[in-house]
PAZABA-679514 format. One record per residue (C-alpha): residue number from 1; x, y, z. Coordinates in steps of 0.5 Angstrom, whole numbers, always signed. Example, Ala and Ser with C-alpha at 12.3 -4.5 7.8 and 13.67 -1.06 7.14 Angstrom:
// residues 2
<guvex><nr>1</nr><X>+25</X><Y>-9</Y><Z>+16</Z></guvex>
<guvex><nr>2</nr><X>+27</X><Y>-2</Y><Z>+14</Z></guvex>
//
This chain:
// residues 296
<guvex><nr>1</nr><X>+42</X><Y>-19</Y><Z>+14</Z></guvex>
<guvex><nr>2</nr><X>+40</X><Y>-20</Y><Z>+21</Z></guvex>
<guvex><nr>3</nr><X>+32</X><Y>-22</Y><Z>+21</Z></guvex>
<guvex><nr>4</nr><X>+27</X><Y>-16</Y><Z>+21</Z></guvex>
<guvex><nr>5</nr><X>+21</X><Y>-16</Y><Z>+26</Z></guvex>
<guvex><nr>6</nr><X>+14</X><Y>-17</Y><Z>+25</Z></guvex>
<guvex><nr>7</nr><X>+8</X><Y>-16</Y><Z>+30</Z></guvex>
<guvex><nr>8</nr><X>+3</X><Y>-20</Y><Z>+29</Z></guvex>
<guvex><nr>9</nr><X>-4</X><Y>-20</Y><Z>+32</Z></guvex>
<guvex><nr>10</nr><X>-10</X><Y>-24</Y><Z>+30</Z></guvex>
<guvex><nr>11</nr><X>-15</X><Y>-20</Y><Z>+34</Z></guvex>
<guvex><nr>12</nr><X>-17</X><Y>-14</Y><Z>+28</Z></guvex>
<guvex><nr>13</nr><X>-20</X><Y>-8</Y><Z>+33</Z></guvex>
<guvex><nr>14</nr><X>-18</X><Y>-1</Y><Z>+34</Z></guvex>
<guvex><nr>15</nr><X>-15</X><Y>-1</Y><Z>+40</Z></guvex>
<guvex><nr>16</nr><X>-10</X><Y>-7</Y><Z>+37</Z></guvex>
<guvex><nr>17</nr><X>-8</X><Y>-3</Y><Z>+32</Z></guvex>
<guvex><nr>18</nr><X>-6</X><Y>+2</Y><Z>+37</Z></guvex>
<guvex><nr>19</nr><X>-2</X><Y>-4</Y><Z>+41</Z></guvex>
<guvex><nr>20</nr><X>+1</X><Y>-6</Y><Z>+35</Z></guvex>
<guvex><nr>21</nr><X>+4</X><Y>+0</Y><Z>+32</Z></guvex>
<guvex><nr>22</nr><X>+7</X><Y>+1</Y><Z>+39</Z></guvex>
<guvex><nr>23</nr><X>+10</X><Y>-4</Y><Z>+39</Z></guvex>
<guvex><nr>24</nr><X>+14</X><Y>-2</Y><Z>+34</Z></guvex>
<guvex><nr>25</nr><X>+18</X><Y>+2</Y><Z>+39</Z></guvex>
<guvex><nr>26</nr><X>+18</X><Y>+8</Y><Z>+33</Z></guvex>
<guvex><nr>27</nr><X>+15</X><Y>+14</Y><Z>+35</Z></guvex>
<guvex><nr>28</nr><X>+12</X><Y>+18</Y><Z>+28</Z></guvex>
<guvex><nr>29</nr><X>+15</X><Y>+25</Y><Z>+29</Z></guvex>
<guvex><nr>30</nr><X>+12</X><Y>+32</Y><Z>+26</Z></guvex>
<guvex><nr>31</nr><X>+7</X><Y>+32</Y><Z>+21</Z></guvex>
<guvex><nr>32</nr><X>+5</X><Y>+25</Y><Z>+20</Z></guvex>
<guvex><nr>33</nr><X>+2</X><Y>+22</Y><Z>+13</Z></guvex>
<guvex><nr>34</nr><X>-3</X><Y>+16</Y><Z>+14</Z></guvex>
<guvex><nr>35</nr><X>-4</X><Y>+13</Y><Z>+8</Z></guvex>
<guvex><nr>36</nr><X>-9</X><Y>+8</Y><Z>+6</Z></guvex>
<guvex><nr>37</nr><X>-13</X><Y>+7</Y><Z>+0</Z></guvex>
<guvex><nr>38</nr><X>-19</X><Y>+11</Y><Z>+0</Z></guvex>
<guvex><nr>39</nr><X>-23</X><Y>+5</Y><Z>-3</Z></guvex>
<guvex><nr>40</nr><X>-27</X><Y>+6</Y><Z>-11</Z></guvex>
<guvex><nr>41</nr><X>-34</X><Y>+9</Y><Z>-10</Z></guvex>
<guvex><nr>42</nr><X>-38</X><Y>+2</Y><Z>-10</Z></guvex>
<guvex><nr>43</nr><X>-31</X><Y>-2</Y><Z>-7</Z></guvex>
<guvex><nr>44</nr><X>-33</X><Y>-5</Y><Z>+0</Z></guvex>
<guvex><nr>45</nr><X>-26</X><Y>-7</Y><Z>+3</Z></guvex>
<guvex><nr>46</nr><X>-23</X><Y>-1</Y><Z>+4</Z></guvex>
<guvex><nr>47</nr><X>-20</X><Y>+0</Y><Z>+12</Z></guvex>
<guvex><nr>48</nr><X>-27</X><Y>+3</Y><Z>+16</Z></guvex>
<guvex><nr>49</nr><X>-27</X><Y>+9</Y><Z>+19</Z></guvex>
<guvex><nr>50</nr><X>-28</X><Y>+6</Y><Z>+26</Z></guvex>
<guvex><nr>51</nr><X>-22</X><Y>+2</Y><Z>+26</Z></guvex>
<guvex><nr>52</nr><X>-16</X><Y>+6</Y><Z>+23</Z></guvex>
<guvex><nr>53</nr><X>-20</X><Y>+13</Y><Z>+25</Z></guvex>
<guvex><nr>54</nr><X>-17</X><Y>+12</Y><Z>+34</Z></guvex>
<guvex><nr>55</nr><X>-10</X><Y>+10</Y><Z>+31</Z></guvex>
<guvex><nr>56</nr><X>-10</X><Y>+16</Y><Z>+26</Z></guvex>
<guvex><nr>57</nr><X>-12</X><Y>+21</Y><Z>+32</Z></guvex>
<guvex><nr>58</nr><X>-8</X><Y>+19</Y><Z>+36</Z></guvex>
<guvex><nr>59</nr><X>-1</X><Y>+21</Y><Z>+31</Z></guvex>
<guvex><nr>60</nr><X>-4</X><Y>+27</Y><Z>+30</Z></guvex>
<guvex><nr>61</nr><X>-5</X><Y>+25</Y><Z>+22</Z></guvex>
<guvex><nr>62</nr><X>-8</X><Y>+26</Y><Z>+15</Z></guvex>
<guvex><nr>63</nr><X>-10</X><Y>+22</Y><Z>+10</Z></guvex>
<guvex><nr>64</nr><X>-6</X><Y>+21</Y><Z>+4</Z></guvex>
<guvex><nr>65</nr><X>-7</X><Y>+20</Y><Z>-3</Z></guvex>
<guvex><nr>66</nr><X>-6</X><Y>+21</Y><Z>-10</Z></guvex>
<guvex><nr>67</nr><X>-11</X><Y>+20</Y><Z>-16</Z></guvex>
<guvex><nr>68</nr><X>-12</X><Y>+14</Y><Z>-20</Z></guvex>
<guvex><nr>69</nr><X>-9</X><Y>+14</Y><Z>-27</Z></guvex>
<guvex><nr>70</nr><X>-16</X><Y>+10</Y><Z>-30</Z></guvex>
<guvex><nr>71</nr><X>-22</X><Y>+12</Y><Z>-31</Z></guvex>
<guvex><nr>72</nr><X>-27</X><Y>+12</Y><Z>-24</Z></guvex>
<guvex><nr>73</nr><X>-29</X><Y>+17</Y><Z>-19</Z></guvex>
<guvex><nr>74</nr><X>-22</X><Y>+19</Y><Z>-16</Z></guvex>
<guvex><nr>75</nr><X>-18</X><Y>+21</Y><Z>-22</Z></guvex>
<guvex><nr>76</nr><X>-19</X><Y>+28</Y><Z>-20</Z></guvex>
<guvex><nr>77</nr><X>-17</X><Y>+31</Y><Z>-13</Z></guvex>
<guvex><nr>78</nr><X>-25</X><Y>+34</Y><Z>-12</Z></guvex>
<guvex><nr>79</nr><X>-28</X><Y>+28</Y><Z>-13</Z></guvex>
<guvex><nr>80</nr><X>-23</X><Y>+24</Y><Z>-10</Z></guvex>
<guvex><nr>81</nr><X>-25</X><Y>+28</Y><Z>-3</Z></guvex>
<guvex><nr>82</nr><X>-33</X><Y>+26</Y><Z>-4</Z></guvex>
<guvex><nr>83</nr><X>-31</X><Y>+20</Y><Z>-4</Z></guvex>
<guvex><nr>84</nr><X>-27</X><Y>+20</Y><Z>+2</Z></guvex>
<guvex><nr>85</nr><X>-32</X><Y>+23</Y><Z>+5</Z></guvex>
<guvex><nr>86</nr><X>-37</X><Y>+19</Y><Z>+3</Z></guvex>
<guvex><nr>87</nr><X>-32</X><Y>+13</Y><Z>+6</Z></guvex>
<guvex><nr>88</nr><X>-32</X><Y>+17</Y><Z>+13</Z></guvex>
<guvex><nr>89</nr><X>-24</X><Y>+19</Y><Z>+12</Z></guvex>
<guvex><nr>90</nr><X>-26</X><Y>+27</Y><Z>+14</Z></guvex>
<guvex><nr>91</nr><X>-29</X><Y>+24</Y><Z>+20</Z></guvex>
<guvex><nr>92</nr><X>-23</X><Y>+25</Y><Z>+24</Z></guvex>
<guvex><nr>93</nr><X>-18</X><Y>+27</Y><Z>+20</Z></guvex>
<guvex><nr>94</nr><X>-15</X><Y>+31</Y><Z>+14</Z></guvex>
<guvex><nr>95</nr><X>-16</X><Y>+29</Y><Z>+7</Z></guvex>
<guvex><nr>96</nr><X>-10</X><Y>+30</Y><Z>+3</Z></guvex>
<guvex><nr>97</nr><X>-9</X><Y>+29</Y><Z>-4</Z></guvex>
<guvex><nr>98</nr><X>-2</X><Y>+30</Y><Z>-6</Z></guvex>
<guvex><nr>99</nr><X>-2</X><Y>+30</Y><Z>-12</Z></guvex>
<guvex><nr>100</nr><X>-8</X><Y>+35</Y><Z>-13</Z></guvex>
<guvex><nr>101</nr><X>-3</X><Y>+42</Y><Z>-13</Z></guvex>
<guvex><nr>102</nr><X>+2</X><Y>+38</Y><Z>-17</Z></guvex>
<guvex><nr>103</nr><X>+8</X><Y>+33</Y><Z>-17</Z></guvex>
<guvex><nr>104</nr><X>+16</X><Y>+31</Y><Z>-17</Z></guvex>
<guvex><nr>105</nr><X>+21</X><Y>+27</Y><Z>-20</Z></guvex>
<guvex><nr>106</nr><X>+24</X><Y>+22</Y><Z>-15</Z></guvex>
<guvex><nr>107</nr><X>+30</X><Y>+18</Y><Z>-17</Z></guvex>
<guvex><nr>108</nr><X>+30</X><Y>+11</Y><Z>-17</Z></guvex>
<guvex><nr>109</nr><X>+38</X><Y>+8</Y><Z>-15</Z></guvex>
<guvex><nr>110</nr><X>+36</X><Y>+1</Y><Z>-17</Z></guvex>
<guvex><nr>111</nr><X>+33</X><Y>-2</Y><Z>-22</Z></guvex>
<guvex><nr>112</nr><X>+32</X><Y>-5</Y><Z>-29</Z></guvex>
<guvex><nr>113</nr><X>+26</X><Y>-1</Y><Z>-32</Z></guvex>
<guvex><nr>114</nr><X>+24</X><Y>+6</Y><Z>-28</Z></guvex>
<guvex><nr>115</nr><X>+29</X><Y>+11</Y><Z>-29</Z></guvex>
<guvex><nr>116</nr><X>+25</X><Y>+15</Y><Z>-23</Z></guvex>
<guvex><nr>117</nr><X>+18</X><Y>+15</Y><Z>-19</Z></guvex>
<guvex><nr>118</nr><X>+13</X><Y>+21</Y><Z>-19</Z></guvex>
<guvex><nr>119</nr><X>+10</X><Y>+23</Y><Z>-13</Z></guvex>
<guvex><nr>120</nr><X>+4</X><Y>+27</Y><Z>-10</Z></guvex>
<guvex><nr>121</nr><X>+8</X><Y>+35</Y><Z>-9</Z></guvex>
<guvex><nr>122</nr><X>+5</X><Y>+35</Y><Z>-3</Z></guvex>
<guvex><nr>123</nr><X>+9</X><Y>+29</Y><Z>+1</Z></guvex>
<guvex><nr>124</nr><X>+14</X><Y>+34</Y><Z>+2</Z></guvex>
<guvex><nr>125</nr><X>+10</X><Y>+37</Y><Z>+7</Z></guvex>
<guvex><nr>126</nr><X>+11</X><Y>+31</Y><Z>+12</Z></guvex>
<guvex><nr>127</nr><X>+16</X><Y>+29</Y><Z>+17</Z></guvex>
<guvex><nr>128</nr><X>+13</X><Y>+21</Y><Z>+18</Z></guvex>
<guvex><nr>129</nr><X>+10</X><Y>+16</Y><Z>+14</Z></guvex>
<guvex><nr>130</nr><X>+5</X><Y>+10</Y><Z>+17</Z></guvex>
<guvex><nr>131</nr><X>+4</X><Y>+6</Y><Z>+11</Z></guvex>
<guvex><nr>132</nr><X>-4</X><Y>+3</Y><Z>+13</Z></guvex>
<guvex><nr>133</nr><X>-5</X><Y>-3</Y><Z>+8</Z></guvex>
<guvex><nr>134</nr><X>-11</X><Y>-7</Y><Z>+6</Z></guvex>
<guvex><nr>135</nr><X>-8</X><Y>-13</Y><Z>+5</Z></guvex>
<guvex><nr>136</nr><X>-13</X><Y>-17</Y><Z>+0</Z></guvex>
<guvex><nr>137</nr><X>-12</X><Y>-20</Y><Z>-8</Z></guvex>
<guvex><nr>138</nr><X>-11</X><Y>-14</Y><Z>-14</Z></guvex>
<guvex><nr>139</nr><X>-13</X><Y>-15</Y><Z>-21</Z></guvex>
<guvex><nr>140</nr><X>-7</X><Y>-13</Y><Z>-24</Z></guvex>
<guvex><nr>141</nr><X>-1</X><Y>-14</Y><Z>-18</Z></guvex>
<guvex><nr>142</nr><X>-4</X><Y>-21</Y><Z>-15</Z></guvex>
<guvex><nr>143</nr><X>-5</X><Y>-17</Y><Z>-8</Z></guvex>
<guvex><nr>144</nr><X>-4</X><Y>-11</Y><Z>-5</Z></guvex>
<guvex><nr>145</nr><X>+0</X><Y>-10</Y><Z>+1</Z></guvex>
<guvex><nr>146</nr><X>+5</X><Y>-5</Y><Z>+4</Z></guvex>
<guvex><nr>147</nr><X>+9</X><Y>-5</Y><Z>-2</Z></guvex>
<guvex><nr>148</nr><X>+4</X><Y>-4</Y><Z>-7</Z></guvex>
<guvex><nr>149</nr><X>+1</X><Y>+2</Y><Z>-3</Z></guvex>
<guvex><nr>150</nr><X>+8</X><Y>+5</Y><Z>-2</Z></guvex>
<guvex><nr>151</nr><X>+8</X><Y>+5</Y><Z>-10</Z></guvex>
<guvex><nr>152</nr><X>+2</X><Y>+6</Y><Z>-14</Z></guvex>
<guvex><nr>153</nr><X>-1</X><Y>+9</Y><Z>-8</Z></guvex>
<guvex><nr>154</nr><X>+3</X><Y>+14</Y><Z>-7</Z></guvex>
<guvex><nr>155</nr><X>+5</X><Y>+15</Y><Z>-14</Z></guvex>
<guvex><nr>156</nr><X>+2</X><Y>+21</Y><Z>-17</Z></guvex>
<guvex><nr>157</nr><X>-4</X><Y>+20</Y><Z>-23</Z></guvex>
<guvex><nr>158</nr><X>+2</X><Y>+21</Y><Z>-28</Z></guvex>
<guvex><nr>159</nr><X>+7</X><Y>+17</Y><Z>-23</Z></guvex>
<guvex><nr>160</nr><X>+2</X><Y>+11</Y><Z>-23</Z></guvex>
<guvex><nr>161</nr><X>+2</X><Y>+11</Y><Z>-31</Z></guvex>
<guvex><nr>162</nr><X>+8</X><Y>+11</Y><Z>-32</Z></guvex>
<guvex><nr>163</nr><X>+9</X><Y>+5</Y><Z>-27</Z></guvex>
<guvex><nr>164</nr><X>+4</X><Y>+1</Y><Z>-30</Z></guvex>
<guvex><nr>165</nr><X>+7</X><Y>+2</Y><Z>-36</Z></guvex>
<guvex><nr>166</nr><X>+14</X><Y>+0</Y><Z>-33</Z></guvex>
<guvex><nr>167</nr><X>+17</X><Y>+7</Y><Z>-35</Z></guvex>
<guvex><nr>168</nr><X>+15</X><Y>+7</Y><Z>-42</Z></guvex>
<guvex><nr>169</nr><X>+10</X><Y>+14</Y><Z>-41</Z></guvex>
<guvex><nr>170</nr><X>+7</X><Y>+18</Y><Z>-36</Z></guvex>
<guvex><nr>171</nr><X>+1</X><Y>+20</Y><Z>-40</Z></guvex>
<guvex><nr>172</nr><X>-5</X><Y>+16</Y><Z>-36</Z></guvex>
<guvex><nr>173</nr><X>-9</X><Y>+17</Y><Z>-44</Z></guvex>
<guvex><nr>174</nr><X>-5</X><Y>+13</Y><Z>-47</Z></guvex>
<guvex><nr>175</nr><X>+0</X><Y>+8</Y><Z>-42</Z></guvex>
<guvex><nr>176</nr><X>-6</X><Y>+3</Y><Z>-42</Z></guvex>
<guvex><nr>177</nr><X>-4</X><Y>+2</Y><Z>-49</Z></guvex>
<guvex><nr>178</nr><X>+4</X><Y>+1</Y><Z>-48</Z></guvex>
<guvex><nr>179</nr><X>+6</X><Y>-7</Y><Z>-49</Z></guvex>
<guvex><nr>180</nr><X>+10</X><Y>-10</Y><Z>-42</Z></guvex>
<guvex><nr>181</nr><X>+12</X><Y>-17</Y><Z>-39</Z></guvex>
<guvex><nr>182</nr><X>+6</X><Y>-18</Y><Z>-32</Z></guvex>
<guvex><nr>183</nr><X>+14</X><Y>-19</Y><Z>-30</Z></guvex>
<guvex><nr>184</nr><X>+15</X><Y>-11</Y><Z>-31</Z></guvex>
<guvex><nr>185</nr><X>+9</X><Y>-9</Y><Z>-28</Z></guvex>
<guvex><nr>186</nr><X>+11</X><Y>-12</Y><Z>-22</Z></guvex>
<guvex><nr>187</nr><X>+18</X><Y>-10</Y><Z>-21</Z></guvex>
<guvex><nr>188</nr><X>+16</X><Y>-4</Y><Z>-23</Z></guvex>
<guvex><nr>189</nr><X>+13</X><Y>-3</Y><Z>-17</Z></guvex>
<guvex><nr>190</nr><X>+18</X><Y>-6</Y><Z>-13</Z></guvex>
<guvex><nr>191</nr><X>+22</X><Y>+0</Y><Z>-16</Z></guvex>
<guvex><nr>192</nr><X>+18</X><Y>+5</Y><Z>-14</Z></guvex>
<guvex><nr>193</nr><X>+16</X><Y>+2</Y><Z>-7</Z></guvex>
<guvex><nr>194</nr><X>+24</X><Y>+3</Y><Z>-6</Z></guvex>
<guvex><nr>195</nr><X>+25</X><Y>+10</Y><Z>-9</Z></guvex>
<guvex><nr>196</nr><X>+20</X><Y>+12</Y><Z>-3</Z></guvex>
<guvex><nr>197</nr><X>+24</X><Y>+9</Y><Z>+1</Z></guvex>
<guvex><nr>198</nr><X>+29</X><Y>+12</Y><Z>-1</Z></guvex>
<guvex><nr>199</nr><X>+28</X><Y>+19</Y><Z>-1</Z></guvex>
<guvex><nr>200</nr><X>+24</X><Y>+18</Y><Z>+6</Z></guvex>
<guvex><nr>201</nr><X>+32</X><Y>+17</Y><Z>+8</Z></guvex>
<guvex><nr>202</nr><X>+35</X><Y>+21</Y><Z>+4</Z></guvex>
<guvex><nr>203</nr><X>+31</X><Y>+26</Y><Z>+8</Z></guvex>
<guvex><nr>204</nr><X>+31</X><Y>+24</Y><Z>+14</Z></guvex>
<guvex><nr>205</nr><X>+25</X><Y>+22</Y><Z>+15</Z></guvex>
<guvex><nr>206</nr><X>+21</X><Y>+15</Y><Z>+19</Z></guvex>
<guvex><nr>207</nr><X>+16</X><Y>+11</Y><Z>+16</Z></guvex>
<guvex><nr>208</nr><X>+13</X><Y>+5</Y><Z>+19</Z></guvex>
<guvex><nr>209</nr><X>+8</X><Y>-1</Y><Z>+16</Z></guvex>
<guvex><nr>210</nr><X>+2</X><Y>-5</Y><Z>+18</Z></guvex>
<guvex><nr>211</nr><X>-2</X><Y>-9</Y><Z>+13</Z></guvex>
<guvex><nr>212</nr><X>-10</X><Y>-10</Y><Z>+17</Z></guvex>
<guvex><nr>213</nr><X>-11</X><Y>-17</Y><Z>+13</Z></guvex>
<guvex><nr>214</nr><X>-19</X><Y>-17</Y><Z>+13</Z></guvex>
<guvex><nr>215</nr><X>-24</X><Y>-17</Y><Z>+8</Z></guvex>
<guvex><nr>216</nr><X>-20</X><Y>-21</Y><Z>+3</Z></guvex>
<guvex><nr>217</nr><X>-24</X><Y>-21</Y><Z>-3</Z></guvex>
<guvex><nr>218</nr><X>-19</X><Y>-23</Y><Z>-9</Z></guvex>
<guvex><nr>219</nr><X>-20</X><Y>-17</Y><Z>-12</Z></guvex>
<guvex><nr>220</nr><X>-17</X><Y>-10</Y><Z>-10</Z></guvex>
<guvex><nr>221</nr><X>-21</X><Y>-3</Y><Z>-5</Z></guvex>
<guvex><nr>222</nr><X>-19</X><Y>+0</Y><Z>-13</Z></guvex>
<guvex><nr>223</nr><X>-24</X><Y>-4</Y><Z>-17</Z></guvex>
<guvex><nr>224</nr><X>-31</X><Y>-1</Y><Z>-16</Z></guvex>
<guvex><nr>225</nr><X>-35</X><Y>-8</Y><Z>-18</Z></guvex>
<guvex><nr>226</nr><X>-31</X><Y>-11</Y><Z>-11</Z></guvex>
<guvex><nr>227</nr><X>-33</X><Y>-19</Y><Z>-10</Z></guvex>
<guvex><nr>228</nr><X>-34</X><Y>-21</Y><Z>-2</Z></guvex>
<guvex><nr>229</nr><X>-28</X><Y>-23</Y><Z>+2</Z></guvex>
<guvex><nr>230</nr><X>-27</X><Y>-31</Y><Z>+0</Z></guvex>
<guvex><nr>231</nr><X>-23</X><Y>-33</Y><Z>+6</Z></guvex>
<guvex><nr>232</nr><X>-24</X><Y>-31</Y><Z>+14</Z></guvex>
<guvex><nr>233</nr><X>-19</X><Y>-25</Y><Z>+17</Z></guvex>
<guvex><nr>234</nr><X>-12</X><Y>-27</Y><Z>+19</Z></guvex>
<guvex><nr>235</nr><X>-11</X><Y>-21</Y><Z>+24</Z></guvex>
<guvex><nr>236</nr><X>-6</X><Y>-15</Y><Z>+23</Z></guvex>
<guvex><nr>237</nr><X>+1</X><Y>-15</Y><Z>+22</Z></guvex>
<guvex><nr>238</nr><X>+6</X><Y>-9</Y><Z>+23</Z></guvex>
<guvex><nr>239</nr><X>+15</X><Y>-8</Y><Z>+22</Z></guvex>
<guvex><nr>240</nr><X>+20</X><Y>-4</Y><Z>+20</Z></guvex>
<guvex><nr>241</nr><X>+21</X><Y>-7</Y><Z>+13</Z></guvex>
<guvex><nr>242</nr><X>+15</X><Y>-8</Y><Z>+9</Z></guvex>
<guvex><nr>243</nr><X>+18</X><Y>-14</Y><Z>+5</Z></guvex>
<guvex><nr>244</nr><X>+19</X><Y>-18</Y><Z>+11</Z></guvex>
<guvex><nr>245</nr><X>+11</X><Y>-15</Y><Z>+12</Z></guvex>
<guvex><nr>246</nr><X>+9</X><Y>-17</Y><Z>+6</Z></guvex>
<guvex><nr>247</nr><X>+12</X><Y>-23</Y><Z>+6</Z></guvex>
<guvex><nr>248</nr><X>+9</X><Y>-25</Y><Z>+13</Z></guvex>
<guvex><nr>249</nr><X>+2</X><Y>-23</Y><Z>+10</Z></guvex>
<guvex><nr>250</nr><X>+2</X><Y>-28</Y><Z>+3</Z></guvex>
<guvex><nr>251</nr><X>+6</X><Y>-33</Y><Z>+9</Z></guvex>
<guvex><nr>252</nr><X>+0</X><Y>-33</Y><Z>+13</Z></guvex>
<guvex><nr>253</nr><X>-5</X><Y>-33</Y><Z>+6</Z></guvex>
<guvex><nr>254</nr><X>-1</X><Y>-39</Y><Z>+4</Z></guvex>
<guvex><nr>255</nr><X>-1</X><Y>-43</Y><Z>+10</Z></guvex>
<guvex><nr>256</nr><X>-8</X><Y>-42</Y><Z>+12</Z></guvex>
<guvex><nr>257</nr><X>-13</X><Y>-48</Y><Z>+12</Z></guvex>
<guvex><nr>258</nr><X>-18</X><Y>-44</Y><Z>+11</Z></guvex>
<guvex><nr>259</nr><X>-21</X><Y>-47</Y><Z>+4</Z></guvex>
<guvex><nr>260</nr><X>-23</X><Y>-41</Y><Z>+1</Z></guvex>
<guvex><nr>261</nr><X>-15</X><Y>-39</Y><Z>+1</Z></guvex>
<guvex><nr>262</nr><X>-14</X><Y>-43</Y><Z>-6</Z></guvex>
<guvex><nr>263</nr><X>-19</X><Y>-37</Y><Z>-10</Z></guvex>
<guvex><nr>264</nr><X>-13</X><Y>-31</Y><Z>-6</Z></guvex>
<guvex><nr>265</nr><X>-7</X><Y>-36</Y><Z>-8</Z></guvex>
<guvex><nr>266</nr><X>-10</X><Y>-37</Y><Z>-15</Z></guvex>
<guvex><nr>267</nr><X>-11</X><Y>-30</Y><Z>-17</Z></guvex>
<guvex><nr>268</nr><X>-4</X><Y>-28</Y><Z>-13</Z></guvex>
<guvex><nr>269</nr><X>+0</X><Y>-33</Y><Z>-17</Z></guvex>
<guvex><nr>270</nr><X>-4</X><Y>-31</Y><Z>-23</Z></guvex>
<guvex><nr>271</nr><X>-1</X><Y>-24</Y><Z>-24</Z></guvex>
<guvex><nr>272</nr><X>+6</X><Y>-27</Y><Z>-21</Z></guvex>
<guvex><nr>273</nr><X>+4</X><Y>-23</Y><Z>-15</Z></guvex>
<guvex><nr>274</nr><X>+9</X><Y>-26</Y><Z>-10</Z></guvex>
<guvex><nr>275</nr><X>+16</X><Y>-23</Y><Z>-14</Z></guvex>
<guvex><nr>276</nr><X>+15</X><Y>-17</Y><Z>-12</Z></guvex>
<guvex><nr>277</nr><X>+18</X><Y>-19</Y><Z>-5</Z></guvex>
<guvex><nr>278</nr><X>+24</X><Y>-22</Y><Z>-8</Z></guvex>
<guvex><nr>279</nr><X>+26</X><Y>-17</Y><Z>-13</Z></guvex>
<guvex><nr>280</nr><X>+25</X><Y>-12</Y><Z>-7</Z></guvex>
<guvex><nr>281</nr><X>+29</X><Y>-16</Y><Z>-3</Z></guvex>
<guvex><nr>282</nr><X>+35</X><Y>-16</Y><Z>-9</Z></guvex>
<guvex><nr>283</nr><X>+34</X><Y>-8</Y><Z>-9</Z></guvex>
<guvex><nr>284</nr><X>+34</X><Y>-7</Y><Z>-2</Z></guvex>
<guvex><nr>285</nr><X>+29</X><Y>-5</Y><Z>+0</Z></guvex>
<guvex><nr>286</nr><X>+28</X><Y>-10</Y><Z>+6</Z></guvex>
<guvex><nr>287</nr><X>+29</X><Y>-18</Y><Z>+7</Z></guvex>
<guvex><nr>288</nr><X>+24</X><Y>-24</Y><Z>+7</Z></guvex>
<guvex><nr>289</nr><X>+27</X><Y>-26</Y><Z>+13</Z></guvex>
<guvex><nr>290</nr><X>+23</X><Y>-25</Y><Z>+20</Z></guvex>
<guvex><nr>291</nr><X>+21</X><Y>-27</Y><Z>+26</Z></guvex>
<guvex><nr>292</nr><X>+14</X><Y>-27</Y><Z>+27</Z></guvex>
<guvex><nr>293</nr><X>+12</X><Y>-24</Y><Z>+35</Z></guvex>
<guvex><nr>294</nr><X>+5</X><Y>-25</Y><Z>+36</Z></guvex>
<guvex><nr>295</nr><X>+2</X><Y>-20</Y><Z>+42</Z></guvex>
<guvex><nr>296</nr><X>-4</X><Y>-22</Y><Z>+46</Z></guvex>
//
């Protein structure tokens, strides 16, 4: 497999977000799906409205999501909005919560523990996917990047439960409660990131990644007591492969002087956050080889 590109750029604004994307070389036809994670009420890290909003006018776009499978302030479509909204997201986009009419059943092709993804009924409706991640730390993955925003986050309430159960029940009331190996949960995302790109594929349709490495806390924009950045920003990266993306991300984690970089390392390896790129890479989903092009 020949080495994927991944974009690279240290200086976090909106209009090198617009320059990174472009450098892609793909352009997001039709209806366009910009997923980023709307932030927990009371989360301080999510992608702000100021930065991501130029990029997400520019492609025409609508903010997706889908519920959460644990108790908070977006387990439901209408709250879920008012936190959107509070987060700024409705000032120049469409909110869509994907889940909110309903939801279906994707096959996953690969894999040792999902027999299927379920995701928001409304992914239907789009052409083109840019999947927008805040790349930082997460209590339960280790950290979040492209992939888990491509599993968890575009799985609906009852999808989340049932990859965080690792395929042993869609109920959100009583998945918590089902026993599984931290090894599972993080295979079981992989599987489900590869089901989505599976089913954009088979039905011809585009999907790009860029990962915003700002705000590094060591917990997730999910977790509503959200601890502050431990280690300074790193800038953006963008490709075509999100294991090549996510991989360039804990790369740069990982080769970083920054002496608070040790608290992001620990809290991923803790959760054995990194397996989920190689599994990926063994499903298919993409490579961990890349080569890095940094724009000015």
């Amino acid at each position: 497999m020949e080495k994927s590109k991944v974009y690279f750029i240290k200086e976090i604004t909106p209009e090198n977000l617009i320059k990174i994307y472009e450098a892609l070389g793909i352009e997001l036809k039709g209806k366009v799906g910009v997923k980023v994670s709307t932030g927990e009420d009371g989360a301080k890290g999510y992608l702000k409205a100021d930065l991501i909003g130029p990029l997400v006018k520019k492609l025409n776009g609508t903010i997706i999501e889908c519920n959460t499978a644990y108790p908070g302030a977006r387990n439901n479509a209408e709250d879920h909005l008012k936190v959107a909204e509070k987060h700024g997201f409705t000032t120049f986009a469409n909110v869509d919560i994907m889940d909110a009419t309903g939801e279906f059943k994707i096959p996953v092709k690969i894999g040792k523990h999902l027999k299927y993804d379920i995701v928001g009924e409304n992914l239907k409706n789009y052409d083109s996917i840019l999947n927008l991640a805040h790349g930082k730390g997460h209590a339960m993955g280790g950290f979040g990047a492209n992939l888990k925003n491509q599993s968890i986050g575009i799985a609906s309430r009852n999808g989340k439960a049932y990859i965080h159960s690792c395929g042993q029940d869609e109920n959100p009331d009583t998945a918590w409660g089902r026993p599984y190996e931290q090894i599972e949960f993080i295979e079981s995302m992989a599987e489900a990131a590869n089901a989505v790109a599976d089913y954009i594929k088979d039905n011809n349709k585009q999907i790009a990644y860029i990962t915003v490495m700002n705000a590094l806390s060591v917990d997730c924009d999910c977790d509503a007591h959200q601890g502050d950045p431990v280690m300074a920003d790193l800038g953006i990266v963008a490709s075509l492969d999100p294991v090549a993306n996510d991989q360039a991300f804990i790369d740069m984690v990982w080769n970083s002087p920054d002496p608070g970089a040790h608290l992001l390392q620990e809290r991923v390896d803790r959760q054995l956050g990194r397996e989920i790129i190689p599994y990926a890479e063994s499903i298919g989903l993409g490579t961990r080889d890349y080569e890095l092009v940094e724009l000015d």
